[in-house]
C-alpha positions as CSV (number, residue, x, y, z in Angstrom):
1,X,0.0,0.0,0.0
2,X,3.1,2.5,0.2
3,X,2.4,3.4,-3.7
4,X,-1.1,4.0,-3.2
5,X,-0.5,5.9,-0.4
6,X,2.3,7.4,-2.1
7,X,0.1,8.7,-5.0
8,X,-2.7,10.0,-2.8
9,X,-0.2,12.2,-1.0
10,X,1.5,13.6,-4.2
11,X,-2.3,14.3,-5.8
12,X,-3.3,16.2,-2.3
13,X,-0.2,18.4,-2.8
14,X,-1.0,19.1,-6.5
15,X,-4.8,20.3,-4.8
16,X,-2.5,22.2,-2.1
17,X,-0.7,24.2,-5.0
18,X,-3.7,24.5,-7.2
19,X,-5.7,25.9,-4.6
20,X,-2.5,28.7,-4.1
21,X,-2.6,29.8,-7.2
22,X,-5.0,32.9,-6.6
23,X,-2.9,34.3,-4.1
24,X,0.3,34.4,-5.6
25,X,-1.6,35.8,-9.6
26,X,0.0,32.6,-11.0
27,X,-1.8,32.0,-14.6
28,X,-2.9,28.6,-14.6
29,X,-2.3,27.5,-17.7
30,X,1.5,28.6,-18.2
31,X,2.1,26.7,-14.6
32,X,0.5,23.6,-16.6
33,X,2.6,24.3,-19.6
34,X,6.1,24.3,-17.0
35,X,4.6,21.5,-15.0
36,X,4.8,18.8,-18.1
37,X,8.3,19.8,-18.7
38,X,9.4,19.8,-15.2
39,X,7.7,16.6,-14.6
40,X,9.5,15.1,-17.8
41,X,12.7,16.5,-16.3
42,X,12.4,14.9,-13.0
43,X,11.7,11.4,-14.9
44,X,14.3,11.4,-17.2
45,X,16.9,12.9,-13.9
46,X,16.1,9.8,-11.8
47,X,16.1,7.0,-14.5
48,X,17.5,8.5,-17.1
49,X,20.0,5.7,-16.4
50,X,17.4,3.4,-18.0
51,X,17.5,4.8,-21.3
52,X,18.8,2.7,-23.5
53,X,19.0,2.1,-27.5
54,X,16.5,-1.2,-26.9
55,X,13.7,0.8,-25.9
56,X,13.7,3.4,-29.2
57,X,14.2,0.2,-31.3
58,X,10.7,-1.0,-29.9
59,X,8.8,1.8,-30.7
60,X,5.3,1.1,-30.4
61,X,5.0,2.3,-26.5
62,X,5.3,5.7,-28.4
63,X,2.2,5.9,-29.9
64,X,1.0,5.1,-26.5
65,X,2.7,8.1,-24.9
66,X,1.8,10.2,-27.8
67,X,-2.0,9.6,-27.0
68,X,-1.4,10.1,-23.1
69,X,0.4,13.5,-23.6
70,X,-2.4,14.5,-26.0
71,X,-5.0,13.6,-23.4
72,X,-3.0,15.2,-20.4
73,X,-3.0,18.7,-22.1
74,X,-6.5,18.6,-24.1
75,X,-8.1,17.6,-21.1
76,X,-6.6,20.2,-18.9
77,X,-7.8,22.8,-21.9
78,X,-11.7,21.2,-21.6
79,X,-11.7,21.7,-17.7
80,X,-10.7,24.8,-18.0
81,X,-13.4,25.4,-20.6
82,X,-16.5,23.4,-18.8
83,X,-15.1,25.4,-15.7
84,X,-15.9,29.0,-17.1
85,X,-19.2,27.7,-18.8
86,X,-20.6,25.0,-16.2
87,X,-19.0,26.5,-13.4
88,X,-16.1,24.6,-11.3
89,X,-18.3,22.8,-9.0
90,X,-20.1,20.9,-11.7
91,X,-16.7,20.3,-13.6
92,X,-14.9,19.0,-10.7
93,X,-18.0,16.5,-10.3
94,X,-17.7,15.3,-13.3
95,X,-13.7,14.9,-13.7
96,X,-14.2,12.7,-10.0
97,X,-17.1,10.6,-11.6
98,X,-15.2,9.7,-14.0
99,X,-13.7,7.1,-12.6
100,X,-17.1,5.2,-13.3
101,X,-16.2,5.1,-17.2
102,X,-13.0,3.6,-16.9
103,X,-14.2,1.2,-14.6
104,X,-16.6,-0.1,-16.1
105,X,-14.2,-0.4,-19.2
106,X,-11.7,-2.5,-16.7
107,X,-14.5,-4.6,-15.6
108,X,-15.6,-5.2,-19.3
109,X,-12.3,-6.0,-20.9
110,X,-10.1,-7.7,-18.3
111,X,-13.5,-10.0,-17.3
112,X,-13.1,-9.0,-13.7
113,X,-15.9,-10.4,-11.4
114,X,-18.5,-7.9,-11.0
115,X,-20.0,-8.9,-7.5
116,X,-22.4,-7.0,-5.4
117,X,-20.1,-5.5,-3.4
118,X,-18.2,-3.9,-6.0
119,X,-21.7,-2.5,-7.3
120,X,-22.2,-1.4,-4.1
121,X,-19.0,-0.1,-3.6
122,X,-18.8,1.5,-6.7
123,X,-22.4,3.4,-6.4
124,X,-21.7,4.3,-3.1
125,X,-17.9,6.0,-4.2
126,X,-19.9,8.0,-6.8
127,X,-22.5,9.2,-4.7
128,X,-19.5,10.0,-2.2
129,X,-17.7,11.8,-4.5
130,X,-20.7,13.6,-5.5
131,X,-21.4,15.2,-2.2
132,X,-18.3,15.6,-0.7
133,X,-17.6,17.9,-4.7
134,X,-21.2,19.5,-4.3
135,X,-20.8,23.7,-3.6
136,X,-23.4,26.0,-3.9
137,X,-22.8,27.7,-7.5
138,X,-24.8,30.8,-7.6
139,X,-22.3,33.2,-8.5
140,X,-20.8,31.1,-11.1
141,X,-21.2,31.4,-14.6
142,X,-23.1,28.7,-16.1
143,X,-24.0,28.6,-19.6
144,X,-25.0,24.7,-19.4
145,X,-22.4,23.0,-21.7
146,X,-23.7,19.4,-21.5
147,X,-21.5,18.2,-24.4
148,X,-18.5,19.5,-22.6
149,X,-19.5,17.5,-19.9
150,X,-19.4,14.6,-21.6
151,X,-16.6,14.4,-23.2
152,X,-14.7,15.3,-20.1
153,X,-16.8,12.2,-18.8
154,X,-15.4,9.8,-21.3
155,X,-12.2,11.4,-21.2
156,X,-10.9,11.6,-18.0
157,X,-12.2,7.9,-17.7
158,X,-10.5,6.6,-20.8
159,X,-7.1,8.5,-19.4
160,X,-7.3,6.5,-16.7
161,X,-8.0,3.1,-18.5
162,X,-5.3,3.6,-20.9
163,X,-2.5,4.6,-18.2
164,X,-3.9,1.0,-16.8
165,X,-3.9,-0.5,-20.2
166,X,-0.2,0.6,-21.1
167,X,0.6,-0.7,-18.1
168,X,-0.3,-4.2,-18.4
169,X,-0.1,-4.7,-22.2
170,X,2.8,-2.0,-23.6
171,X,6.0,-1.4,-20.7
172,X,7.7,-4.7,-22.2
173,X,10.5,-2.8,-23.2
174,X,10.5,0.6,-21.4
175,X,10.4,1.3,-17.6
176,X,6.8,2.7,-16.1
177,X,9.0,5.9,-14.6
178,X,10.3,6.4,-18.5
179,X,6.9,5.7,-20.1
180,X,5.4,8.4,-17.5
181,X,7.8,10.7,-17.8
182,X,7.9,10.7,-21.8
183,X,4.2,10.7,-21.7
184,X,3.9,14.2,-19.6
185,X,6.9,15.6,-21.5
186,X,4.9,15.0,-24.7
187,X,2.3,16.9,-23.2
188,X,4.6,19.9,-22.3
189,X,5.9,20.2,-26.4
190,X,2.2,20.8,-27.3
191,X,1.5,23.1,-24.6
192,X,4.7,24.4,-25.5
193,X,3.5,25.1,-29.3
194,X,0.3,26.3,-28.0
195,X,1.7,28.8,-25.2
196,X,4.0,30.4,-28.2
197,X,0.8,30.6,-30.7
198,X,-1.2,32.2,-27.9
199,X,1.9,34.9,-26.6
200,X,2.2,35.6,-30.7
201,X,-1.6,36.8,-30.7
202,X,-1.9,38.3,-27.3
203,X,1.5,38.8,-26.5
204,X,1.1,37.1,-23.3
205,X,4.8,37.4,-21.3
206,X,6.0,34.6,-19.6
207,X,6.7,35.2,-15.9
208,X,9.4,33.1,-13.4
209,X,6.9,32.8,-10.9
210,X,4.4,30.5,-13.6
211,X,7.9,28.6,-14.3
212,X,8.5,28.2,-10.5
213,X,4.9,27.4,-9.8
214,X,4.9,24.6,-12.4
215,X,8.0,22.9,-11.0
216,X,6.7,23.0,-7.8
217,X,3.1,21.2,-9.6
218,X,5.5,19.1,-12.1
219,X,7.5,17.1,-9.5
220,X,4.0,15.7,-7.3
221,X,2.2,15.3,-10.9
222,X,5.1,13.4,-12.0
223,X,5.3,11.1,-9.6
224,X,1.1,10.7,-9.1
225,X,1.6,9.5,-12.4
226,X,4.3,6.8,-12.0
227,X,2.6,5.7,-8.2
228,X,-0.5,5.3,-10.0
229,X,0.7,2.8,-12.8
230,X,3.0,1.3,-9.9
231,X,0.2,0.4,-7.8
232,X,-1.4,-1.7,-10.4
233,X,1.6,-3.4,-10.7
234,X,2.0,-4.0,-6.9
235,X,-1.4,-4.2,-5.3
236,X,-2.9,-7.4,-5.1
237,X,-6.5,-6.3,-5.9
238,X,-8.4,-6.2,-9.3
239,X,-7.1,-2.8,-11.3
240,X,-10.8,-1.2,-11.0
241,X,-10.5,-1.6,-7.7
242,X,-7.2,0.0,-7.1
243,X,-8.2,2.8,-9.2
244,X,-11.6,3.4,-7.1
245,X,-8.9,3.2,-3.7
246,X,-7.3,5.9,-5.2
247,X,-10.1,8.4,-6.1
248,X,-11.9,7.8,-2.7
249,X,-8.7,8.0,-0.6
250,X,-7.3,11.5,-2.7
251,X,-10.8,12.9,-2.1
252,X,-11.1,12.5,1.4
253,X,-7.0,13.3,1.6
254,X,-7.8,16.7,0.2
255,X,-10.5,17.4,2.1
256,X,-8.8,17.0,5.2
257,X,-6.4,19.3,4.0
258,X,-9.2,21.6,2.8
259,X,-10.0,21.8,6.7
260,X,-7.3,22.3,8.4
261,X,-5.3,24.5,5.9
262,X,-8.0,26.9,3.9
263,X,-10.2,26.6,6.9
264,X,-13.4,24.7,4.9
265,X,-16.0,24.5,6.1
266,X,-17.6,20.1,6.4
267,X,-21.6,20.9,5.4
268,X,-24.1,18.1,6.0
269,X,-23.5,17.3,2.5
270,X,-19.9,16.9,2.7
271,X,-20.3,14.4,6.0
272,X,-22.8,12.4,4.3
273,X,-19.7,12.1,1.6
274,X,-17.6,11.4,4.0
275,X,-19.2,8.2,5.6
276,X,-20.3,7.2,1.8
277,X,-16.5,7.1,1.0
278,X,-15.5,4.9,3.9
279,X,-18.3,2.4,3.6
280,X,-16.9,2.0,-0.3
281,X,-13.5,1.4,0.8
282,X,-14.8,-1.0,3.4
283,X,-17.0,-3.0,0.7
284,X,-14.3,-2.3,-2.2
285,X,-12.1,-4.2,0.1
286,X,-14.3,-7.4,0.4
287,X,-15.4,-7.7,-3.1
């Protein structure tokens, strides 16, 4: 359990830093930008010893990270997006529940045993999630994008499956620390190419306290990444399972720190969350 827990500790700080953002004027999307390449950095500076001329003559785990880094960025543009038109509430929702598509596609194609405590599990974590995300929206803007919704619904979900699918199929011949690091440095050349389109028309300047604020995101990302893909590899429970830990466990993580560091407030709703998240770990961990 020391990668799970490992991974739910690096995706708390990533909330931690997120959630700073406001108060130091740090424009979210250059951090992003300096977060893939400081997260490729920090990959390729601990194993770039690994690197070796076998894993370029095997090739096809490149399409794989190609995909991944596509997904990493064009998802974070479509939150960003569903968040100015839906509001953040219902976006952050969403991205959670999302964990239900994948899921479901693990359950499907690896013919894992769908017993009633998983359902129950399951449908309790969702509803969970749900409550302990739920905030009143009155002030936000919310122009109803439903298809936005959706596709951050399959998405997000089919992120998730393929990081679980490259690791049991496509790491023959590459390391998961390489594969994750060459996936979010990917990422980082198209946000790259995109943040130099964007300065060319608005002429947007590029400031060193974005860069240090996505080093400080890129190192925890980096390393949520590889502890994810590690923990399928090391927990002996099925991968949907694992994957619904995770969620659970990095939503009640953050909430805690919500508390005790920016002073949140736990509604009714969010306690009702609460014990819906720990009867789902409970059941996930008998079925």
């Amino acid at each position: 359990m020391i990668s799970i827990s490992i991974a739910i500790i690096t995706v708390t700080w990533i909330f931690i830093i997120f959630k700073s953002f406001p108060k130091y004027n740090i424009n979210t999307f250059q951090a992003v930008v300096f977060n893939y390449l400081a997260a490729f950095s920090c990959g390729t500076l601990l194993y770039g010893n690994q690197i070796t001329k076998n894993i370029f003559e095997h090739r096809e785990w490149m399409v794989w990270a190609l995909i991944c880094g596509a997904l990493f960025i064009s998802l974070f543009f479509m939150m960003g997006k569903s968040s100015q038109n839906n509001g953040v509430s219902l976006t952050t929702v969403v991205v959670k529940m999302s964990m239900a598509f994948s899921m479901i596609l693990m359950i499907i194609i690896y013919h894992e045993d769908l017993t009633i405590y998983k359902i129950a599990a399951i449908l309790l974590a969702l509803a969970g999630i749900f409550f302990l995300s739920k905030e009143k929206q009155n002030t936000e803007k919310k122009n109803n994008d439903k298809i936005l919704l959706i596709i951050l619904f399959i998405g997000c979900g089919l992120l998730d499956f393929v990081l679980n699918y490259v690791q049991n199929f496509k790491l023959q011949h590459i390391s998961s620390p390489l594969f994750s690091a060459f996936g979010l440095g990917l990422a980082g050349v198209i946000g790259c190419l995109i943040l130099i389109i964007k300065s060319f028309k608005s002429k947007e300047k590029v400031t060193i306290n974005n860069i240090i604020a996505g080093i400080l995101l890129g190192v925890p990302n980096y390393f949520s990444i590889y502890y994810l893909i590690h923990s399928y590899e090391v927990i002996d429970l099925p991968d949907s399972t694992v994957l619904a830990l995770l969620n659970v466990l990095s939503v009640l993580a953050s909430l805690v720190v919500g508390y005790f560091i920016f002073k949140e407030k736990i509604t009714w709703l969010k306690a009702i969350g609460i014990f819906s998240c720990l009867v789902s770990i409970y059941l996930f961990t008998k079925g």
